[in-house]
C-alpha positions in Angstrom: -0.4 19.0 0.9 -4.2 18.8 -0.6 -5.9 21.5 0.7 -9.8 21.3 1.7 -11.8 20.0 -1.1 -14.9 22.2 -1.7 -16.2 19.9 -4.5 -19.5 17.7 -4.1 -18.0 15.0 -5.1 -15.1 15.1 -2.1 -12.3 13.8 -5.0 -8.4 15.8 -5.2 -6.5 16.0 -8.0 -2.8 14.4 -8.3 -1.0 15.6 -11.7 2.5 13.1 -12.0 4.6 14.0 -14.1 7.7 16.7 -15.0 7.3 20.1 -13.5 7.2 22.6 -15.7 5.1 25.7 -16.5 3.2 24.1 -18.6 2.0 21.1 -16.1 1.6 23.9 -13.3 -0.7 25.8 -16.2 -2.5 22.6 -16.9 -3.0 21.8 -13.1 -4.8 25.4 -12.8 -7.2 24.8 -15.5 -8.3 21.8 -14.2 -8.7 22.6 -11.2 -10.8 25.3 -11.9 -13.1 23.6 -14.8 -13.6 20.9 -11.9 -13.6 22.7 -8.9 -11.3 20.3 -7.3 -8.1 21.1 -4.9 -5.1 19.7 -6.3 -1.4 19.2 -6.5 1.3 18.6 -9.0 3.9 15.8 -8.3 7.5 15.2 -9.8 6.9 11.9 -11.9 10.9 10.9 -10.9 10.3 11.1 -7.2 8.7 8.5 -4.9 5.6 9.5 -3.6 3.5 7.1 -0.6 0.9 9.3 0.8 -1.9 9.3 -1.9 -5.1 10.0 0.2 -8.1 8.3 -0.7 -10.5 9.8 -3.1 -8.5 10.7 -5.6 -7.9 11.0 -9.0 -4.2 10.4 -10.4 -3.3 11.7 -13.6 0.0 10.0 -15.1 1.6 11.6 -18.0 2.9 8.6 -19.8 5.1 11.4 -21.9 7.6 12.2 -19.2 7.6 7.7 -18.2 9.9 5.4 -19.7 9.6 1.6 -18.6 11.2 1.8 -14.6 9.1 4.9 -13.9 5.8 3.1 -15.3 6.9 0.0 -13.3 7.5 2.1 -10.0 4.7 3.5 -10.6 2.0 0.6 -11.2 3.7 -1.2 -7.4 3.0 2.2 -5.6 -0.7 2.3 -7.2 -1.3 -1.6 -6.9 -0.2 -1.3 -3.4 -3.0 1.1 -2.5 -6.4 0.0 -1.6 -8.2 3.6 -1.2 -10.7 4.7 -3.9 -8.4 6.2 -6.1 -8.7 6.9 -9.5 -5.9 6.6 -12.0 -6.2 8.1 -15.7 -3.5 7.9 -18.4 -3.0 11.4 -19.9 -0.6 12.1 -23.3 -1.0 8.0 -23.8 0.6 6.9 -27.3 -1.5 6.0 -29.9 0.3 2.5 -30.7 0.4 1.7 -26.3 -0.5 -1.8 -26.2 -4.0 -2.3 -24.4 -3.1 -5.3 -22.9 0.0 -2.5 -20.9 -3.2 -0.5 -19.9 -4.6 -3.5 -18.4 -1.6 -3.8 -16.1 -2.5 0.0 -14.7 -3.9 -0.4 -11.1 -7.1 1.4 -10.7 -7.6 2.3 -14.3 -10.2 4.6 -14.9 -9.6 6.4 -18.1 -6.9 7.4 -21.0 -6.8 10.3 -22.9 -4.2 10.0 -26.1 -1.4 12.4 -27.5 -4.1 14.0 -29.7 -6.8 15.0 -27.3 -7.3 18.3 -26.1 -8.0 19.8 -22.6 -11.7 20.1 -23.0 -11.6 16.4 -23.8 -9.5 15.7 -20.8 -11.9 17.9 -18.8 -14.8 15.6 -20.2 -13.3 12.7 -19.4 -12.9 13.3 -15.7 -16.4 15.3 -15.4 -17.5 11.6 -16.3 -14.9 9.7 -13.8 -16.7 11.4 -11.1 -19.6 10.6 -11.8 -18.6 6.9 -11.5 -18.1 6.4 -15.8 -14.4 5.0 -16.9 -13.3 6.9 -20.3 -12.2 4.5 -22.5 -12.2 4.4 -26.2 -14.7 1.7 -27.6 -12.3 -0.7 -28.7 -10.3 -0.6 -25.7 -13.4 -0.9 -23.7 -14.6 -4.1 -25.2 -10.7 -5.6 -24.9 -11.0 -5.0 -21.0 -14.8 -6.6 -20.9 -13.6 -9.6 -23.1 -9.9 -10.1 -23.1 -9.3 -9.1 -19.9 -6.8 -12.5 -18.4 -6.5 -10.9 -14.9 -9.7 -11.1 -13.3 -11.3 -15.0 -13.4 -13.0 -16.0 -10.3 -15.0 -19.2 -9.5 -18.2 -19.0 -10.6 -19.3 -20.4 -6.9 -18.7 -16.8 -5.8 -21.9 -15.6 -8.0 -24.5 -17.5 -5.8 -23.1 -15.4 -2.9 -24.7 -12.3 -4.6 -27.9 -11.0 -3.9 -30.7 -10.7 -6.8 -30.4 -6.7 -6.5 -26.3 -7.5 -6.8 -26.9 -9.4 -9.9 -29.3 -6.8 -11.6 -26.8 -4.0 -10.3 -24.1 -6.2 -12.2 -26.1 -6.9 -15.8 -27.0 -2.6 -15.7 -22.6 -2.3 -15.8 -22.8 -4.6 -18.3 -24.7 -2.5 -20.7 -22.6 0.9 -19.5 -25.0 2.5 -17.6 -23.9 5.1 -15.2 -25.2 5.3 -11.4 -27.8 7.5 -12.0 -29.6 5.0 -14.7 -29.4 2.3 -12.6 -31.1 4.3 -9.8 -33.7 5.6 -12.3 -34.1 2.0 -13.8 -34.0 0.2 -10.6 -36.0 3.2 -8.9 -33.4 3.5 -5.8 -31.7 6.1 -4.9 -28.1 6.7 -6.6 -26.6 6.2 -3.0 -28.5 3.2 -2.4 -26.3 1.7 -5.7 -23.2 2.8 -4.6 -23.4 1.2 -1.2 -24.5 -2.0 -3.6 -21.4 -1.6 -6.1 -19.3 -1.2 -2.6 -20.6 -4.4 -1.0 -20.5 -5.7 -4.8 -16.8 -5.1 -5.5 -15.9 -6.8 -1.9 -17.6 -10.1 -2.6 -16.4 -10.7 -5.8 -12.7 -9.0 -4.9 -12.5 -6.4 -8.0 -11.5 -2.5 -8.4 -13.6 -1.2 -10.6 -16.6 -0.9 -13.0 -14.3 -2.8 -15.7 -13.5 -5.4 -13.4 -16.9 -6.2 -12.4 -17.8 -6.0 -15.8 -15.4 -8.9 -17.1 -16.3 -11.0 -14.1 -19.7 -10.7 -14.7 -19.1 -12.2 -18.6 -17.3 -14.8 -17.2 -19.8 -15.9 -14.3 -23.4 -14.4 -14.9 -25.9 -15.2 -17.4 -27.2 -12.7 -19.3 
């Protein structure tokens, strides 16, 4: 099981994929780079106790189409603040197949390196996603699964909606604090309340909803 977690940030690490020296190797360095407790887990076996907090990594290497599909229902079933990030992701994978990923945080591709991948999750826990640009501006303006009434934006507050326009422009918790001058706790208790009201996951989510319902 996850032993105690002696980073700040309070997140574990979950490595799915085949077992193998390599993985366990990989699993070590990050663990280490992050200072994060962690565990590796056999992509092929079910798996329903993912405790909150934490940050998945899927090696979409070792997944053919049921495994994904398993995979995406176990993830889209839980409502804890995990974080999932697609590692060894094909160049050519279709973005609007990242879109179906529950709790999408980040993908790293075939050709990027572990200090990239180390990078990348440095900035998940700080609240960023790690996308590429051009699959970050499909998920702000393509994105089909997340349309709400616009009825639902009078229900925010004026800090809400300024909170909402700062995501717009990419800027991380500690900006918004800086530019809103609050305290970076006092905006994630705001992006908590946030998300609930206008039922999304994620930074991305709230993003595309604001494009639909907000005016600039």
């Amino acid at each position: 099981m996850f032993s105690e977690v002696h980073s700040s940030y309070n997140h574990a690490l979950l490595l799915i994929t085949k077992p193998s020296l390599q993985a366990t190797a990989l699993l070590q360095h990050l663990k280490h780079s992050l200072s994060l407790s962690g565990k590796l887990h056999n992509i092929q076996r079910s798996l329903e106790d993912i405790p909150g907090d934490c940050l998945v990594l899927f090696d979409m290497m070792e997944a053919d189409k049921k495994i994904i599909q398993y995979w995406q229902d176990v993830l889209s079933r839980k409502n804890n603040n995990l974080k999932l990030l697609l590692m060894n992701t094909p160049d050519e994978y279709p973005f609007r197949d990242i879109e179906n990923w529950p709790h999408i945080n980040g993908v790293f591709y075939v050709s990027e390196d572990e200090s990239r991948m180390v990078e990348g999750l440095q900035g998940v826990l700080r609240g960023e996603c790690y996308f590429s640009q051009k699959l970050a501006s499909y998920l702000i303006t393509h994105s089909g699964n997340y349309r709400y009434s616009s009825s639902e934006s009078a229900l925010l507050t004026h800090r809400e909606k300024e909170i909402l326009n700062k995501l717009r422009i990419g800027a991380s918790n500690i900006e918004i604090a800086r530019s809103l001058f609050i305290s970076e706790n006092t905006v994630k208790t705001h992006l908590y309340n946030l998300f609930k009201k206008i039922a999304v996951k994620n930074r991305t989510q709230a993003v595309s909803w604001a494009n639909d319902n907000l005016r600039r």
